[in-house]
N, C-alpha and C positions, 0 to 999 in steps of 0.2 A: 396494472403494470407495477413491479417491483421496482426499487428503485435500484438503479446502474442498471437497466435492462432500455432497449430498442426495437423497435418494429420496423421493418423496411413498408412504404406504403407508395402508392404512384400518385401523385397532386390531379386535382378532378382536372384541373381547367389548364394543364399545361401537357398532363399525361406525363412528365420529367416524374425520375427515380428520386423518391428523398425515403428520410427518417425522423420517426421521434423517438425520444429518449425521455426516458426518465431517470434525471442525473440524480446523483448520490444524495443532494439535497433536498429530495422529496419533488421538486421543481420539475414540468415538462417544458420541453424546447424541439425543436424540426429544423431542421435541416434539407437544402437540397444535400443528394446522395451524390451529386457529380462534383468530382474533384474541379479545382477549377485552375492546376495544373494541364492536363491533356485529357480531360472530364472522363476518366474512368472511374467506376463505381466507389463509392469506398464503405467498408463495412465496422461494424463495432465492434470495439475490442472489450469484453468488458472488465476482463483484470485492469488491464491500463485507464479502464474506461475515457478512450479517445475513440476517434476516427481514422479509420486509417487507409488510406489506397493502395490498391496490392498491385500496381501499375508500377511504381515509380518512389514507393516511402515516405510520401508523405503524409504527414500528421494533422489533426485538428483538435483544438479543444472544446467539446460541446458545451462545457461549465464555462467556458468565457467568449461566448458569441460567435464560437467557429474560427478560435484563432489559429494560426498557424504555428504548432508547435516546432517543426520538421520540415524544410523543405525538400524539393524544389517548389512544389505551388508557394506565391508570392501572395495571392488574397485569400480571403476563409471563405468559407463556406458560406452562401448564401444564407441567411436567413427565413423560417417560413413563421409568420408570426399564429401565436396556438395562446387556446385559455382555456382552462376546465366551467361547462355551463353543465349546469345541473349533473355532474356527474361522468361528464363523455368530453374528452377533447375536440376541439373544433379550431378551424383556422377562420382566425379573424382580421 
C-alpha cells in the first residue's frame, strides 16, 4: 500500500466493516468503518486524508487515533490494533 491510501476489510471474529490506512507517515492504523454517531459507514477521503461519514458529516482523524475532527459523532472511531510481521499487516 501507498501511503494516504486505505482498504476497506470485514474484521475475522466480529464480521464488523472497518479499514486500514496507510497514513501519510508511512505508518499503518485500522479502524472500525462504523461511525459511532448512527454507525453508518464511513469512507476515505484521500485529498483530506480523513474519514468521513456520508450519513450525517462527520469527520475523523486517522493520524491521531480516530479523532473527531467534525461532528455530530462525540467519540472516534474505534481502534483495531495492526503491526507489519514479516511483510503483511496483521491485527494484534
Amino acid at each position: 500500500m501507498e501511503p494516504g491510501t486505505a482498504v476497506p476489510f470485514t474484521e475475522a471474529g466480529s464480521g464488523e466493516q472497518a479499514v486500514l490506512l496507510r497514513l501519510e507517515s508511512g505508518e499503518f492504523a485500522a479502524y472500525s468503518a462504523i461511525c459511532t454517531h448512527q454507525q453508518c459507514i464511513v469512507a476515505y477521503d484521500a485529498e483530506e486524508g480523513m474519514l468521513e461519514c456520508p450519513c450525517h458529516g462527520s469527520i475523523f482523524d486517522p493520524a491521531d487515533g480516530g479523532r473527531v475532527e467534525q461532528g455530530p459523532a462525540q467519540q472516534p472511531l474505534p481502534d483495531i490494533p495492526v503491526e507489519v510481521q514479516d511483510g503483511s499487516v496483521v491485527r494484534v
